[in-house]
N, C-alpha and C positions, 0 to 999 in steps of 0.2 A: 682463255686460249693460252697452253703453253707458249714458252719462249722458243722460236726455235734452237735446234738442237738438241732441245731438252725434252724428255720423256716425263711426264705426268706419273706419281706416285704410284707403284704397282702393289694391291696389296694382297694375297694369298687369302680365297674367302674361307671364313670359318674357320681362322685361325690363331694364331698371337701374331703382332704385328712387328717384326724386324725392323727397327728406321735405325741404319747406320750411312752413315756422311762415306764419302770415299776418303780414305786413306787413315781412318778410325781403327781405335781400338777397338779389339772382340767386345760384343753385347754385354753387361752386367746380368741381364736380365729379357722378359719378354714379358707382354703385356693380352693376357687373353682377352680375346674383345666379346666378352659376352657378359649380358648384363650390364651393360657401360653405358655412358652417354657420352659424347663427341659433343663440345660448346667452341664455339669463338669467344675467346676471352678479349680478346683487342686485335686490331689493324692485322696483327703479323703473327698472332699468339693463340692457339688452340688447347683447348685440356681433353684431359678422358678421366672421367672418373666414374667410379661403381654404383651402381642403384642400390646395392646392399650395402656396399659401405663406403657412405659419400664423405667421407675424412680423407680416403684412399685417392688423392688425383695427383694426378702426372700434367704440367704444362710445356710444351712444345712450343720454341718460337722457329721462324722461317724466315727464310729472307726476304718477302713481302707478303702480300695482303693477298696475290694470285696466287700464290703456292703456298699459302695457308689454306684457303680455300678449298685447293684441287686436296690437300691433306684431308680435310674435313669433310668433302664427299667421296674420296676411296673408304677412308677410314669407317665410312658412314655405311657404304656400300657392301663391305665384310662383316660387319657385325651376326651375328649370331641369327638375332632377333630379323635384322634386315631380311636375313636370306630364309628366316623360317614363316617368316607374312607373307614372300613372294610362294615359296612353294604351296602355301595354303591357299594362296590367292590363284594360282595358277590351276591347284591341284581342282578347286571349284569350279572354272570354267572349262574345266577340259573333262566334270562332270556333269555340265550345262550342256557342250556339245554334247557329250558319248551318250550320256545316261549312265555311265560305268564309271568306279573310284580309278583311279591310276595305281591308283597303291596296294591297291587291292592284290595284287599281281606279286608283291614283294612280302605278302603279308603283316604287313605294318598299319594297315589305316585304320586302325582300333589304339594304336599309341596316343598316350595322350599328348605328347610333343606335338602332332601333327594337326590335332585339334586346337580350336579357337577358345573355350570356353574359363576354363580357372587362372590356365595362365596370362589370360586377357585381362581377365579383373583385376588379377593379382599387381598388374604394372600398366594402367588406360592408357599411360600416358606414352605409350609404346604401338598403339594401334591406330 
């Protein structure tokens, strides 16, 4: 539960993720959150590092152990991957109802982004 007052981590889905403090200097940098994994490293301390290139982490501390947390599930909740299991997942039961793709409509449901199969394998530990 936020503190009152205070607003829970806002994060822009499918996107890089902006974390600047108030009264901070402009970004160095932005961090694309795909292909990443989001860890609690300790009590108050989060990383992000890359599945392609796990040399490549960034650690994050906060001022406690609840807004660390609330960090690690926005952050978790934008991810790339996050939001492309829910539309899959979505996109199936709303072909469970209809009988009909959704996507079908946009003509995209032949992409293979959209689909479960090579890019499952390629990363299990993502599904």
């Amino acid at each position: 539960m936020p503190q009152q007052g205070r607003k829970p981590p806002q994060i822009p889905t499918n996107s890089s993720a902006r974390i600047k403090p108030p009264q901070a200097p402009p970004p160095i940098g932005a961090l694309l959150l795909e292909h990443c994994r989001i860890t609690k490293e300790e009590e108050n301390v989060f990383s992000i590092s890359f599945i392609e290139e796990p040399e490549r982490k960034y650690c994050f501390e906060c001022a406690s152990e609840e807004q660390c947390q609330e960090w690690v599930e926005a952050l978790k909740r934008a991810s790339y991957e996050f939001l492309r299991r829910s539309l899959i997942f979505y996109r199936n039961e709303i072909q469970k109802m209809t009988g009909k793709d959704p996507l079908e409509q946009y003509g995209i449901s032949e992409e293979a982004r959209f689909q479960l199969g090579k890019r499952q394998q390629e990363f299990p530990h993502l599904g």
